[in-house]
C-alpha positions as CSV (number, residue, x, y, z in Angstrom):
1,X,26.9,-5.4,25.0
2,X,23.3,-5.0,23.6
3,X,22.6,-7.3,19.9
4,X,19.7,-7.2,18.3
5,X,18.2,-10.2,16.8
6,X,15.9,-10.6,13.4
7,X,12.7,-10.4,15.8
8,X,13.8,-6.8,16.9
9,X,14.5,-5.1,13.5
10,X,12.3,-1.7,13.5
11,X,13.1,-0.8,9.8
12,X,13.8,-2.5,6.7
13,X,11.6,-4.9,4.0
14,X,9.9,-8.3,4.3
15,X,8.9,-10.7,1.8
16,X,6.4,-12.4,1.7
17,X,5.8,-15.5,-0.6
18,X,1.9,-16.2,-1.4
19,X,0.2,-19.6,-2.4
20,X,-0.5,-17.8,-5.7
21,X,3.3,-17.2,-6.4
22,X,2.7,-13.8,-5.9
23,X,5.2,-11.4,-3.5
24,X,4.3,-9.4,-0.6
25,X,6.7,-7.0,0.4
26,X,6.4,-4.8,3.8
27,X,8.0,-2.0,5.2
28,X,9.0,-2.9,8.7
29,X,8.6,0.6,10.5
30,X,5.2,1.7,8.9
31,X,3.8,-2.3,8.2
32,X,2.4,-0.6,4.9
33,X,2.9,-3.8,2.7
34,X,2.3,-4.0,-1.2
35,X,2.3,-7.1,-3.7
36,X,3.4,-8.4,-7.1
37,X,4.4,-10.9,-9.7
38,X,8.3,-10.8,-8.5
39,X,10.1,-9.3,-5.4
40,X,11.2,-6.5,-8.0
41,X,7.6,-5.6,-8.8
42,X,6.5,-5.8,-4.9
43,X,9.3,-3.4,-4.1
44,X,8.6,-0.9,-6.4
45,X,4.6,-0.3,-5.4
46,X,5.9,-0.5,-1.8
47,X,8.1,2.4,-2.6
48,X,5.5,4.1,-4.4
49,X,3.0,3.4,-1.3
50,X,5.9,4.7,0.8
51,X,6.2,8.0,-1.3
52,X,2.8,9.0,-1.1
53,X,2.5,8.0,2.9
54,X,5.6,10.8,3.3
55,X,3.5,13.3,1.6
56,X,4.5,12.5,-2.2
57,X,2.3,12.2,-4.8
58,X,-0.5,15.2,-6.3
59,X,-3.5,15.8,-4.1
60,X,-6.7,14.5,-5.5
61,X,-8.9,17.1,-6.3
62,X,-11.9,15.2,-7.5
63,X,-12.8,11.8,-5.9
64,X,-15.8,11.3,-8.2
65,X,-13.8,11.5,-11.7
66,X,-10.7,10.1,-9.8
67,X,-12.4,6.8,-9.5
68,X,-14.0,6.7,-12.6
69,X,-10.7,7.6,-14.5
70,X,-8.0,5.2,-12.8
71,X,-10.4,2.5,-12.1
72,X,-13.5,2.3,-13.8
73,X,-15.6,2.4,-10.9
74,X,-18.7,4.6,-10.0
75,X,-18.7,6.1,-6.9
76,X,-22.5,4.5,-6.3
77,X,-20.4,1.1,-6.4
78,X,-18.5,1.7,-2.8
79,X,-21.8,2.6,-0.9
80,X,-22.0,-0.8,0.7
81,X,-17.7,0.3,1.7
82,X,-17.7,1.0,5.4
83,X,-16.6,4.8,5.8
84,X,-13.7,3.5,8.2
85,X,-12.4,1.3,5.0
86,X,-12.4,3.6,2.6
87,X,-8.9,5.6,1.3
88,X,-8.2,9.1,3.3
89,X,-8.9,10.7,-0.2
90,X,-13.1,9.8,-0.1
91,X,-13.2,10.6,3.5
């Protein structure tokens, strides 16, 4: 009879505790991870990191004013961001 151990899980979360005190939680199958103050907070932008990997979320139809609006940022700022870094949506 086959058992799997912890080392062989393919789904589920991790945590992650950081020097800083923050949280690091990670989705096992995809290894998308996201942080925060408290395991609470970690798993809910993992879920919302999770959502929009599945094909959740509203398409960004302006990168430009996307970046500008949610965070402050001109898009002259990333031009030293390698073009393999950068999100899907300013590819």
């Amino acid at each position: 009879m086959a058992s799997a151990t912890r080392n062989d899980r393919t789904e589920g979360v991790e945590f992650y505790y950081e020097s800083d005190g923050s949280v690091t939680a990670k989705d096992i199958e995809t290894g998308l991870a996201r942080g925060g103050e408290t395991r609470a907070e970690a798993l809910a932008q993992l879920a919302e990191v999770l959502e929009l990997h599945e094909g959740g979320g509203e398409p960004i139809d302006n990168a430009e004013e996307f970046l500008r609006n949610e965070f402050d940022l001109e898009p002259d700022d990333l031009a030293d961001v390698n073009e393999d870094d950068r999100p899907d949506f300013m590819r």
